[in-house]
KEZADREN-844722 format. One record per residue (C-alpha): residue number from 1; residue in one letter; x, y, z. Coordinates in nm, 3 decimals. Example, Ala and Ser with C-alpha at 12.3 -4.5 7.8 and 13.67 -1.06 7.14 Angstrom:
BEGIN
+-----+----+---------+---------+---------+
!   i ! aa !       X !       Y !       Z !
+-----+----+---------+---------+---------+
!   1 !  A !   1.230 !  -0.450 !   0.780 !
!   2 !  S !   1.367 !  -0.106 !   0.714 !
+-----+----+---------+---------+---------+
% end
This chain:
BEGIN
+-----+----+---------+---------+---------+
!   i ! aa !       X !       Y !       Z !
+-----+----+---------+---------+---------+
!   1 !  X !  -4.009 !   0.093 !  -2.731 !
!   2 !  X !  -3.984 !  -0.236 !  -2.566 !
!   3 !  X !  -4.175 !  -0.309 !  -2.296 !
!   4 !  X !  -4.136 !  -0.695 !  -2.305 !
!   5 !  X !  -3.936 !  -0.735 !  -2.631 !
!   6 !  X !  -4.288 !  -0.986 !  -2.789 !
!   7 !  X !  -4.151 !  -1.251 !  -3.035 !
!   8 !  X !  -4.274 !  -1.286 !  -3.352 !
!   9 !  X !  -4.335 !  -1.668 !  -3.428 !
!  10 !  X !  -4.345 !  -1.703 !  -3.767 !
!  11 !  X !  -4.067 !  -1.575 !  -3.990 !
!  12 !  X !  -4.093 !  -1.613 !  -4.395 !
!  13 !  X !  -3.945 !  -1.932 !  -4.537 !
!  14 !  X !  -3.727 !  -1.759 !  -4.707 !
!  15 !  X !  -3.536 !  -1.580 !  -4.388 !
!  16 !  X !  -3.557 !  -1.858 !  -4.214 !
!  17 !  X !  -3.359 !  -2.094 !  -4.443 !
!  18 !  X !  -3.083 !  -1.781 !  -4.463 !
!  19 !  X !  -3.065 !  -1.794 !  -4.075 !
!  20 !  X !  -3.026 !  -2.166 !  -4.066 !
!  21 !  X !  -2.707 !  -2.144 !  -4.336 !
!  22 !  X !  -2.577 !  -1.823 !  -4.104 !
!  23 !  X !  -2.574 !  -2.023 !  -3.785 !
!  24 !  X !  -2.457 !  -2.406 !  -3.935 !
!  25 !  X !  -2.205 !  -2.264 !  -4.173 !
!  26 !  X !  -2.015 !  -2.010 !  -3.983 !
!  27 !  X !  -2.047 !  -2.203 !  -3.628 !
!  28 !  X !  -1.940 !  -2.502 !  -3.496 !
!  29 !  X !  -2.280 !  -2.501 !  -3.229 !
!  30 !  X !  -2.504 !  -2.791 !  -3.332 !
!  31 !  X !  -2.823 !  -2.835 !  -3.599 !
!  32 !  X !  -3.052 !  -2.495 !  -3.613 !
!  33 !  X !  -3.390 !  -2.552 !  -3.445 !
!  34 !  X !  -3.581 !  -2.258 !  -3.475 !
!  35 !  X !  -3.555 !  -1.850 !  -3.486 !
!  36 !  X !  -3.796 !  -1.599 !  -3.384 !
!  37 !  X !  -3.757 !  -1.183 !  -3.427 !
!  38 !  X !  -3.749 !  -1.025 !  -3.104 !
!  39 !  X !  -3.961 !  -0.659 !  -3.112 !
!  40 !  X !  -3.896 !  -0.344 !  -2.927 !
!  41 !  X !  -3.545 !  -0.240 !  -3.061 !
!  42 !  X !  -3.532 !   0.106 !  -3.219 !
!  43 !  X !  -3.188 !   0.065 !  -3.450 !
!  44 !  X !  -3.108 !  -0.301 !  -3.513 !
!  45 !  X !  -3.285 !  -0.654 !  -3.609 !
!  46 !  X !  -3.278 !  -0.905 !  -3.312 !
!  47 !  X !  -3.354 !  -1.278 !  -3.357 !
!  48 !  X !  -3.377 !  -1.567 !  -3.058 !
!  49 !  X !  -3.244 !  -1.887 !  -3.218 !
!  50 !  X !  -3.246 !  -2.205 !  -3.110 !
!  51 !  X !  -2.974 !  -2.453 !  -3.161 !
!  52 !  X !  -3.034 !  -2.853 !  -3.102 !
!  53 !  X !  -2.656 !  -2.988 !  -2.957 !
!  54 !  X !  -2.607 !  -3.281 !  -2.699 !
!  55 !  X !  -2.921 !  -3.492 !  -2.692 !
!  56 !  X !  -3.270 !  -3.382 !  -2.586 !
!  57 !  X !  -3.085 !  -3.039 !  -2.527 !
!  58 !  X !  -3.151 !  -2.722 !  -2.693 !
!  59 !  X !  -2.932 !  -2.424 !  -2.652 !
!  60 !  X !  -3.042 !  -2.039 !  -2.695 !
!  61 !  X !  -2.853 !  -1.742 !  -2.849 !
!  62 !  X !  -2.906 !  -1.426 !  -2.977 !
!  63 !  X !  -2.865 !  -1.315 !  -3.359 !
!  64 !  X !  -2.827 !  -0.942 !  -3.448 !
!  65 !  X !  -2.841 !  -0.790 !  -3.790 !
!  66 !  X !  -2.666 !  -0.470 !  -3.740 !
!  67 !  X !  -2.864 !  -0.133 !  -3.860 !
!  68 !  X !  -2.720 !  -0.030 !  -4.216 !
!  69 !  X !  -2.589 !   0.254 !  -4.081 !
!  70 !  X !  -2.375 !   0.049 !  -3.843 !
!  71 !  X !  -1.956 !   0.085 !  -3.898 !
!  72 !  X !  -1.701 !  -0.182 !  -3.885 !
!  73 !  X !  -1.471 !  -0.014 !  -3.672 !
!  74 !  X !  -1.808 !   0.052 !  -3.441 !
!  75 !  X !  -1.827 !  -0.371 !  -3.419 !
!  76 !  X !  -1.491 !  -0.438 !  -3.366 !
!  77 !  X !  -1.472 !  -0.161 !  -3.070 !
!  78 !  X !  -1.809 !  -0.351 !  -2.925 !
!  79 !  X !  -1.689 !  -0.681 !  -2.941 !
!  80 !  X !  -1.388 !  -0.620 !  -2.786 !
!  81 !  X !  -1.492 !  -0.416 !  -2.537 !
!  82 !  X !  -1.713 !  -0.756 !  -2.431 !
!  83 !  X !  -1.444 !  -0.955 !  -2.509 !
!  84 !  X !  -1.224 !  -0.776 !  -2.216 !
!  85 !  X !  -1.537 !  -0.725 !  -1.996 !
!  86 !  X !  -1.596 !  -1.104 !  -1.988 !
!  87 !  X !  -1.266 !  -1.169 !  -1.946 !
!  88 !  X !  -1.200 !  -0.975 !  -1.629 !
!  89 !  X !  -1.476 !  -1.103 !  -1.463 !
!  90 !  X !  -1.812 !  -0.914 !  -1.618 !
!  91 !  X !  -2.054 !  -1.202 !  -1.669 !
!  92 !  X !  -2.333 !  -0.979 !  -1.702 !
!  93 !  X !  -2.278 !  -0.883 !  -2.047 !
!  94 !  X !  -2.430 !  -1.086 !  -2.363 !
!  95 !  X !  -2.011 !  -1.177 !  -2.548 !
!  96 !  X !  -2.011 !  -1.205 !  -2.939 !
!  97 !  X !  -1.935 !  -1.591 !  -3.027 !
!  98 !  X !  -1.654 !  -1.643 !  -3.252 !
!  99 !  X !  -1.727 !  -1.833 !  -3.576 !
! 100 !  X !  -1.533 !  -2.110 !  -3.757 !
! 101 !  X !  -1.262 !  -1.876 !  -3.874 !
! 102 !  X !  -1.281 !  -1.708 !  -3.571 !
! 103 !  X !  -1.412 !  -1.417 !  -3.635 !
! 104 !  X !  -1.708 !  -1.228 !  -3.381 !
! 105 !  X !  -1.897 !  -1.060 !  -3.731 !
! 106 !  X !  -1.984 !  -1.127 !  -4.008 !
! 107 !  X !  -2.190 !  -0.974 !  -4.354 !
! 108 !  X !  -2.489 !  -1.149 !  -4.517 !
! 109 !  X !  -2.756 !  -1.033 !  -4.692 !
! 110 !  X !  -3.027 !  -0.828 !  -4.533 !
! 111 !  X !  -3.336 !  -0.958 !  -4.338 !
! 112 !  X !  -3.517 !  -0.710 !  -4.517 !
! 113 !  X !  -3.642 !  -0.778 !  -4.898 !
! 114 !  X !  -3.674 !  -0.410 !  -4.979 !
! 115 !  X !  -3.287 !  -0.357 !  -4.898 !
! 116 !  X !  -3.074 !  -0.500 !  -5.163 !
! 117 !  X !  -2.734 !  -0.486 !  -5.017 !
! 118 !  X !  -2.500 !  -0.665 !  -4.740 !
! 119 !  X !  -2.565 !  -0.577 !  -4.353 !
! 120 !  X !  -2.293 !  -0.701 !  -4.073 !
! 121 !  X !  -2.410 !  -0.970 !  -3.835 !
! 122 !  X !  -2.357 !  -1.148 !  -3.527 !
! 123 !  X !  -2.415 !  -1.422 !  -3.281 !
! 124 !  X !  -2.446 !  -1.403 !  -2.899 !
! 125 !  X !  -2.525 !  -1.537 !  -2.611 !
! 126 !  X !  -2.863 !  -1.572 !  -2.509 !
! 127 !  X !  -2.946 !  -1.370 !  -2.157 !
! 128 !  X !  -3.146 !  -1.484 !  -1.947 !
! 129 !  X !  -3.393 !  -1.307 !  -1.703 !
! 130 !  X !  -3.691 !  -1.099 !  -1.776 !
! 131 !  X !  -3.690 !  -0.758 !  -2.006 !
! 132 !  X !  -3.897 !  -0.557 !  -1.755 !
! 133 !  X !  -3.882 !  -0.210 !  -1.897 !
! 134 !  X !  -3.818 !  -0.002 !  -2.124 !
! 135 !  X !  -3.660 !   0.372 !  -2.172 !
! 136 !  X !  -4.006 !   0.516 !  -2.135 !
! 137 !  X !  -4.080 !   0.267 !  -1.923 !
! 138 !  X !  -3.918 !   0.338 !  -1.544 !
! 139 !  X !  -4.084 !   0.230 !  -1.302 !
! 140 !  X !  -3.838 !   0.012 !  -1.076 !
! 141 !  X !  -3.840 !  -0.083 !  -0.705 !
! 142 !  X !  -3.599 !   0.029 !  -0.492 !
! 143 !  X !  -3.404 !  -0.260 !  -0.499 !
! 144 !  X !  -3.380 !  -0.284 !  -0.886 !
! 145 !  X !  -3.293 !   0.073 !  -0.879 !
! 146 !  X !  -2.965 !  -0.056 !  -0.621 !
! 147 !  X !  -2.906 !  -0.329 !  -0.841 !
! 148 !  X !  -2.910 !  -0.101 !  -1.169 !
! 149 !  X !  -2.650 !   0.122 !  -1.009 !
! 150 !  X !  -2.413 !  -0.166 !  -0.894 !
! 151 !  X !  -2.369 !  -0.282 !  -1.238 !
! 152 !  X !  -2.281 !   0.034 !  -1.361 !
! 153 !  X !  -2.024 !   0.075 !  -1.113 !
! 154 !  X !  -1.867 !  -0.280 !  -1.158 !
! 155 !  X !  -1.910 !  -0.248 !  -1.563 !
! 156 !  X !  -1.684 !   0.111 !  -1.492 !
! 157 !  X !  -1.475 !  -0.109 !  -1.303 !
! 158 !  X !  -1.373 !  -0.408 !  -1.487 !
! 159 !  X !  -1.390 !  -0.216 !  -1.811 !
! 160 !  X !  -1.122 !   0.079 !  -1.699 !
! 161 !  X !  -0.828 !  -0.098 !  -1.821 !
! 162 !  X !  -0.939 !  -0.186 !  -2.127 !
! 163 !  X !  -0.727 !  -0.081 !  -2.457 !
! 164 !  X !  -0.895 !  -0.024 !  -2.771 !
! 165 !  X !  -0.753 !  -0.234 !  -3.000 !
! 166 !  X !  -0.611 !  -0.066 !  -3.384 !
! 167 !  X !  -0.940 !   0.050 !  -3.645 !
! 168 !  X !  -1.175 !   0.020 !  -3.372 !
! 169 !  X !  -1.424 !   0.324 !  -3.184 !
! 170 !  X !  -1.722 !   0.492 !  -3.209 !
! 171 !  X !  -1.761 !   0.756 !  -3.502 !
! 172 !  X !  -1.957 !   0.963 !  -3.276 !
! 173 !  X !  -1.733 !   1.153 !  -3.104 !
! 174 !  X !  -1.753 !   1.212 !  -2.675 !
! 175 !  X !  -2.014 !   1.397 !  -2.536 !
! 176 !  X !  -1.799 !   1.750 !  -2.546 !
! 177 !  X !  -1.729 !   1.702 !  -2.863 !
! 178 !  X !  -2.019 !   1.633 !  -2.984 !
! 179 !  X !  -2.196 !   1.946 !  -2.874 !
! 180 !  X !  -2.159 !   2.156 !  -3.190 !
! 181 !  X !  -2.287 !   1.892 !  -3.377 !
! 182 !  X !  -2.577 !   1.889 !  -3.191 !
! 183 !  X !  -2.630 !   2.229 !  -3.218 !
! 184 !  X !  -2.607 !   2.200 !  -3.634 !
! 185 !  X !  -2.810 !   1.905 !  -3.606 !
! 186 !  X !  -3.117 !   2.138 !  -3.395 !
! 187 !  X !  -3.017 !   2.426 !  -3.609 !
! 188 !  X !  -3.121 !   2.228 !  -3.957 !
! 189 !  X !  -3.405 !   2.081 !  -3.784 !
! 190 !  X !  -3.563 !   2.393 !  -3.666 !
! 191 !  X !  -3.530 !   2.546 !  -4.027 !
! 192 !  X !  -3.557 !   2.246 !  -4.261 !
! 193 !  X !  -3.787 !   2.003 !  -4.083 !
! 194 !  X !  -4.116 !   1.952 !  -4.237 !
! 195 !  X !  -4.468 !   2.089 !  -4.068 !
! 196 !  X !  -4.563 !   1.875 !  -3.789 !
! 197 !  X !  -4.688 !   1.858 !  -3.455 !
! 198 !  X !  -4.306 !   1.757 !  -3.349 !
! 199 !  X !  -4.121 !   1.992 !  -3.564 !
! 200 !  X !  -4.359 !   2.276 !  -3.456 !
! 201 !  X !  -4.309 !   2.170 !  -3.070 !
! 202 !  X !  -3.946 !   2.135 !  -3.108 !
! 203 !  X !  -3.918 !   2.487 !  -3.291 !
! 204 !  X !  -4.071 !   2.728 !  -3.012 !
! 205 !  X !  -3.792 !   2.599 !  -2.788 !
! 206 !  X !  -3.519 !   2.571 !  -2.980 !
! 207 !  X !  -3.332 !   2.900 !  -2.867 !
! 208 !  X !  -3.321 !   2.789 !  -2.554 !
! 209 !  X !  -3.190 !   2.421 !  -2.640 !
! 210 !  X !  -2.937 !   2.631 !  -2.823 !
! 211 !  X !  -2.870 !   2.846 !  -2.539 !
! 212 !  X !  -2.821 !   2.529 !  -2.302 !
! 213 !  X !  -2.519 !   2.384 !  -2.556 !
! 214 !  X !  -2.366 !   2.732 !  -2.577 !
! 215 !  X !  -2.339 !   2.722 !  -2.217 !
! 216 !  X !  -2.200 !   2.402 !  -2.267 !
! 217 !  X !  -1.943 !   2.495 !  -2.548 !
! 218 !  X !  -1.771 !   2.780 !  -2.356 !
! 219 !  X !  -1.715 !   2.546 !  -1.989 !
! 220 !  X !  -1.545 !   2.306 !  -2.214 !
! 221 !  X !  -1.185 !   2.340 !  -2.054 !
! 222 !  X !  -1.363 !   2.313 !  -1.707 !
! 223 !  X !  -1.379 !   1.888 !  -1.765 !
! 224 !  X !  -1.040 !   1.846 !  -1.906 !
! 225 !  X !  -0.892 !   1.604 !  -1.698 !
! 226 !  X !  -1.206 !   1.390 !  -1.597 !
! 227 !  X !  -1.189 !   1.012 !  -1.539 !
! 228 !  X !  -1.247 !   0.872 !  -1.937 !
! 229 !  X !  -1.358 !   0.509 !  -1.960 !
! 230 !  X !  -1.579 !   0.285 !  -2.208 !
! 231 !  X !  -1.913 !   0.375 !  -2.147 !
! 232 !  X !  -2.208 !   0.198 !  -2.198 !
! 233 !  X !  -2.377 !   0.512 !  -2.348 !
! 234 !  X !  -2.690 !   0.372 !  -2.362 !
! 235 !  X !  -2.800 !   0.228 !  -1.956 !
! 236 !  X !  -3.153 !   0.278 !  -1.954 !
! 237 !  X !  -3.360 !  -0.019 !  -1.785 !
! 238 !  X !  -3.485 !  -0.188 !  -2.137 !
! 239 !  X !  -3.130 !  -0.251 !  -2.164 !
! 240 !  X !  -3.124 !  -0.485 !  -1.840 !
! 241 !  X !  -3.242 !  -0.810 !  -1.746 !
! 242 !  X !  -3.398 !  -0.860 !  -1.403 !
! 243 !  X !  -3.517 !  -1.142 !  -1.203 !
! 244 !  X !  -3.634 !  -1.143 !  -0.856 !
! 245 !  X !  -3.556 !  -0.769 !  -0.821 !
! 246 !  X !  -3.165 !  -0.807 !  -0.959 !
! 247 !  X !  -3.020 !  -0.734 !  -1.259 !
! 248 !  X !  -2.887 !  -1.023 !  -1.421 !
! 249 !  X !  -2.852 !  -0.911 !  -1.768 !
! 250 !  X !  -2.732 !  -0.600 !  -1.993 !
! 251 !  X !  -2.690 !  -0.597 !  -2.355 !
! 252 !  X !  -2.698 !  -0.350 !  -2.642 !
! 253 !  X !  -2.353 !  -0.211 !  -2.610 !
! 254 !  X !  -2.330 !  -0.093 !  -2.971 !
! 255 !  X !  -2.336 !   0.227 !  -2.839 !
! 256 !  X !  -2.000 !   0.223 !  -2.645 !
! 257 !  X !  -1.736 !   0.451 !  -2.689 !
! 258 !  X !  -1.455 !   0.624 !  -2.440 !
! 259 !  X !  -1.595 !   0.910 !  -2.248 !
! 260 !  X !  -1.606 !   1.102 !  -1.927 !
! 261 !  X !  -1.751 !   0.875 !  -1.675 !
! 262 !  X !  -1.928 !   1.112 !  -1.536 !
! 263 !  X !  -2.185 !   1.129 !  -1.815 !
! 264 !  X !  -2.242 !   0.806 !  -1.809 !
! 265 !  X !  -2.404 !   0.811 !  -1.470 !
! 266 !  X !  -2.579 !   1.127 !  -1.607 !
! 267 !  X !  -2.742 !   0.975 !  -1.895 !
! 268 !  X !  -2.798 !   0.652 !  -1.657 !
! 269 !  X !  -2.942 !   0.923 !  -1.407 !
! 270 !  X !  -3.188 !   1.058 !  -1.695 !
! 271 !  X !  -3.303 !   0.739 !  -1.808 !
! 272 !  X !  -3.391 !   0.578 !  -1.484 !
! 273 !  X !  -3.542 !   0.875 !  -1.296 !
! 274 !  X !  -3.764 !   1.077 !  -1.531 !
! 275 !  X !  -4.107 !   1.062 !  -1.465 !
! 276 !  X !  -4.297 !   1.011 !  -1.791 !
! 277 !  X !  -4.662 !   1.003 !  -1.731 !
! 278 !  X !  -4.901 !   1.217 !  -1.449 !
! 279 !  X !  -4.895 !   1.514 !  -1.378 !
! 280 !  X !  -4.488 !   1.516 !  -1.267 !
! 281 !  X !  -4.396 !   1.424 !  -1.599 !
! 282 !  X !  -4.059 !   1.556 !  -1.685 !
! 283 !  X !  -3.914 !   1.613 !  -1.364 !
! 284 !  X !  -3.633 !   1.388 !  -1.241 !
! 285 !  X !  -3.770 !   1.193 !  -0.932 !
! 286 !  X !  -3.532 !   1.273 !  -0.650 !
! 287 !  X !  -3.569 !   0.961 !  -0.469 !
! 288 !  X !  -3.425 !   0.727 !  -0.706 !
! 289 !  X !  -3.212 !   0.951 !  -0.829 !
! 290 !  X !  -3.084 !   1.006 !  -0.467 !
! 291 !  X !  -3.062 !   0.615 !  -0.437 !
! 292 !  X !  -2.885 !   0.517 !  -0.770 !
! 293 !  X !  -2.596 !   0.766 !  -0.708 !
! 294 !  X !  -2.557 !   0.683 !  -0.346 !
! 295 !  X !  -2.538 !   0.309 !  -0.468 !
! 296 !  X !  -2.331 !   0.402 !  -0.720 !
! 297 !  X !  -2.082 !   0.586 !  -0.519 !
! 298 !  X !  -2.123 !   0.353 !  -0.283 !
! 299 !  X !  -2.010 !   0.044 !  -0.496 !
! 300 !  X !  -1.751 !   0.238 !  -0.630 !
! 301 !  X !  -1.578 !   0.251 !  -0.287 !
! 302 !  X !  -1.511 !  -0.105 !  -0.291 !
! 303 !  X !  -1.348 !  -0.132 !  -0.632 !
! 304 !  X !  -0.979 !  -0.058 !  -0.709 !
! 305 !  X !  -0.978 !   0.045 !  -1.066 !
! 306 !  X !  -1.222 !   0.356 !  -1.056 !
! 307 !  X !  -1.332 !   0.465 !  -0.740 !
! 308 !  X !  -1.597 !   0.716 !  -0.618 !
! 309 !  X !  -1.654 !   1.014 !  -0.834 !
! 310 !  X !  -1.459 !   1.303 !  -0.728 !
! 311 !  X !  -1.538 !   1.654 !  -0.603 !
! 312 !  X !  -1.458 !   1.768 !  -0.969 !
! 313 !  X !  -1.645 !   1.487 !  -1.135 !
! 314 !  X !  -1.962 !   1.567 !  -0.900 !
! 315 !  X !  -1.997 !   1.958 !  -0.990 !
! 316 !  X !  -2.018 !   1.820 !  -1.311 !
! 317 !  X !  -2.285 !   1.633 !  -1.292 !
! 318 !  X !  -2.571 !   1.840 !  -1.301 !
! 319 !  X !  -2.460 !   2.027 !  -1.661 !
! 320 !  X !  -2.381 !   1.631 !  -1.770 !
! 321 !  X !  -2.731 !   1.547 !  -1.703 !
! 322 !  X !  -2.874 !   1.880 !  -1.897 !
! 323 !  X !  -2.687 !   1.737 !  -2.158 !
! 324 !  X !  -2.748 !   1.401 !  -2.126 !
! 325 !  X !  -3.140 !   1.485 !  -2.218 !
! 326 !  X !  -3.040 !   1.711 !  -2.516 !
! 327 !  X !  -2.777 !   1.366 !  -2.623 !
! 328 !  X !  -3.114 !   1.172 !  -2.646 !
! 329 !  X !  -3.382 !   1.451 !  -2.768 !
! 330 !  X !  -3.131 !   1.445 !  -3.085 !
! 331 !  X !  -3.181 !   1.103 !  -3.106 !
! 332 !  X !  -3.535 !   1.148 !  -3.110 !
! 333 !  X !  -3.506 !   1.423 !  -3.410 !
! 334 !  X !  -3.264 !   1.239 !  -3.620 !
! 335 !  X !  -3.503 !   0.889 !  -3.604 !
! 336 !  X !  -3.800 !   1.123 !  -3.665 !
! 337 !  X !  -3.646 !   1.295 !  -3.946 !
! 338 !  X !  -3.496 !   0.981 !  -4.112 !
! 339 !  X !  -3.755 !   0.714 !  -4.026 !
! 340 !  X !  -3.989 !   0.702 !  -4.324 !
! 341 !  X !  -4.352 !   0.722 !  -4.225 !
! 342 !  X !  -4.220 !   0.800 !  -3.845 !
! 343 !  X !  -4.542 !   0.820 !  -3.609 !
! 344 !  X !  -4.607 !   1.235 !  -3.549 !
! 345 !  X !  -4.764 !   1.149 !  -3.227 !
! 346 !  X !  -4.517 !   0.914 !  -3.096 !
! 347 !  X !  -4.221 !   1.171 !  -3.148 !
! 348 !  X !  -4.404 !   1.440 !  -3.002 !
! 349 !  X !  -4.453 !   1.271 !  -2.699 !
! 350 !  X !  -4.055 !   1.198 !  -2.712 !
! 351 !  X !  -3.961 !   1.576 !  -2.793 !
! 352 !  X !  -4.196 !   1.687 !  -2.511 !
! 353 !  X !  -4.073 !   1.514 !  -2.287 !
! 354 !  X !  -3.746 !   1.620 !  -2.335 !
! 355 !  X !  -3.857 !   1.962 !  -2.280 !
! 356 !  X !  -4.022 !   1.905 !  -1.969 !
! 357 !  X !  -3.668 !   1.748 !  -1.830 !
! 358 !  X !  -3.464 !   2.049 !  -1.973 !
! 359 !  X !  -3.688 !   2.293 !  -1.818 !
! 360 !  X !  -3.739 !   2.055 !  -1.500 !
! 361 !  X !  -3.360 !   2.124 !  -1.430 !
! 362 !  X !  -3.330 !   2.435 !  -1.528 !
! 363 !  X !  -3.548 !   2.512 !  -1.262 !
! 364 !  X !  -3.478 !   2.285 !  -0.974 !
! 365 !  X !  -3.081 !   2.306 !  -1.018 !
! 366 !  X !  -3.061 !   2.364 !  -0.688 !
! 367 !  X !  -3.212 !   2.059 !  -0.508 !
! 368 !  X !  -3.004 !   1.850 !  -0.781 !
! 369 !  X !  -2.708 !   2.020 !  -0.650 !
! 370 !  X !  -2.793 !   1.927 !  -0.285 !
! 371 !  X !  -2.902 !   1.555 !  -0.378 !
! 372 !  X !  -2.541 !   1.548 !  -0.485 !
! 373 !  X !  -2.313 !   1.727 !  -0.269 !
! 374 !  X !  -2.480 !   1.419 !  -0.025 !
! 375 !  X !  -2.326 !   1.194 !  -0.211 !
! 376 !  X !  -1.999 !   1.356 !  -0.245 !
! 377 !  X !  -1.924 !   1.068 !   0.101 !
+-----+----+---------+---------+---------+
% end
């Protein structure tokens, strides 16, 4: 998905002129030098540009063209969220740059020649540091696994008070809420989805996927009350920059939204401990998942605005984590489903695995539930 995010070096003439009108008419930044599509994102176009400003100096950002699908109320919410992250002291985070009439977006015609209409754009700064991994991808040292969790305390942290400014959010809804969709979303895909090794896979366990959001559905009234914050609602490692072991770097917050906290460590959990490949694959390695939390909790001591997660927020946790995996195997459907000429193989391997985690915790709930009642502290 992207294991180093490769560059493409070449863009047509024709895309490359639009670029160089984007970047010198709407910013005040210098003379365009250069632009390059960066690979390995799964929803929107990313480009590394180049701008020439003070002599024998040449200064780096980052251009994305927003997926089609993408909302203006969705922008807004992510650019101010990293408006007010930067602003209270998160400098980890990639902040949209404002334009001449000061404004973070913008629409111009698609990259794409086959898509004849507007898409909404922006310009960023350039992070530095090395893209290590990727969502399949997960194998971190210890001490990038510590780092990993730090940052998601602090970004809970400085991001707490933040107020979501008028016609701004994310049209998905929270996690809770968003169960029964996911259940119609399994429901038409188990019925409707064309023959295929993924669709056929998908099908033999869909009662229990079902069963799993039922359970779900009727302990709603059990989380009223959790902590609620922005959430990144997509930490996974290709999402981070690292150098020398430490995150330095994380971007892609187009995913953001207000949610329980608590499932934001539980899809951070999922992402950074499940074992893809060997024979283990699908279980959630307890060692790093042991070591993220701690850190987590850990960090969360120290900081005023959040804290450690409670008692409450803790017996949550497993059932977040359940759903957590079922919150990304419908992103694997819906991209399979809508992606025209999507790779059979390649989505297999993503629906299996998500199998392999559901039943991994179905049957090791317990030694979850010690790992964290540990970290209760």
């Amino acid at each position: 998905m992207k294991p180093n995010a490769p560059e493409k070096q070449n863009l047509p003439a024709l895309l490359t002129e639009q670029i160089r009108h984007m970047v010198e008419d709407r910013y005040d930044l210098g003379m365009f030098a250069g632009a390059q599509e960066i690979h390995g994102g799964t929803v929107n176009t990313s480009f590394h540009i180049r701008i020439s400003g003070l002599p024998q100096k040449t200064e780096h950002y980052f251009l994305r063209e927003y997926s089609p699908a993408a909302r203006e109320t969705e922008i807004r919410f992510e650019h101010a969220l990293l408006s007010h992250l930067r602003s209270s002291g998160f400098d980890l985070a990639s902040v949209p740059i404002p334009g001449r009439d000061s404004t973070t977006y913008f629409q111009a015609p698609a990259s794409s020649p086959l898509l004849q209409a507007d898409n909404f754009w922006a310009l960023f700064d350039f992070l530095k540091g090395e893209d290590k991994y990727s969502w399949t991808e997960t194998d971190l040292t210890d001490e990038e696994i510590s780092s990993s969790a730090d940052i998601l305390a602090r970004l809970h942290h400085h991001g707490a008070d933040f107020k979501k400014p008028a016609n701004s959010d994310r049209a998905q809804p929270p996690i809770m809420r968003f169960l029964p969709l996911l259940k119609q979303n399994f429901a038409a895909f188990s019925t409707k989805a064309p023959k295929s090794r993924s669709s056929e896979l998908f099908k033999k366990h869909a009662p229990k996927i079902q069963s799993i959001l039922d359970a779900g559905l009727d302990a709603q009234a059990g989380y009223e009350g959790l902590l609620k914050i922005p959430i990144h609602c997509d930490y996974h490692p290709g999402n981070l920059k690292f150098k020398n072991e430490k995150g330095i770097g994380l971007f892609d917050f187009d995913w953001s939204k207000i949610d329980f906290r608590v499932f934001d460590v539980a899809l951070a959990l999922f992402y950074f401990t499940a074992q893809w490949q060997g024979e283990n694959a699908g279980c959630l390695r307890l060692t790093p998942f042991r070591l993220f939390l701690n850190v987590y909790q850990e960090t969360c001591t120290h900081l005023d605005r959040v804290g450690p997660m409670t008692p409450r927020e803790l017996r949550a946790l497993v059932p977040m984590v359940a759903y957590a995996n079922l919150y990304v195997l419908n992103w694997s459907i819906i991209d399979f489903s809508e992606k025209a000429a999507a790779d059979d193989n390649e989505y297999y391997t993503y629906i299996r695995h998500g199998i392999r985690v559901m039943k991994w915790i179905e049957d090791n709930e317990m030694a979850l539930t010690e790992v964290i009642r540990e970290a209760g502290l």
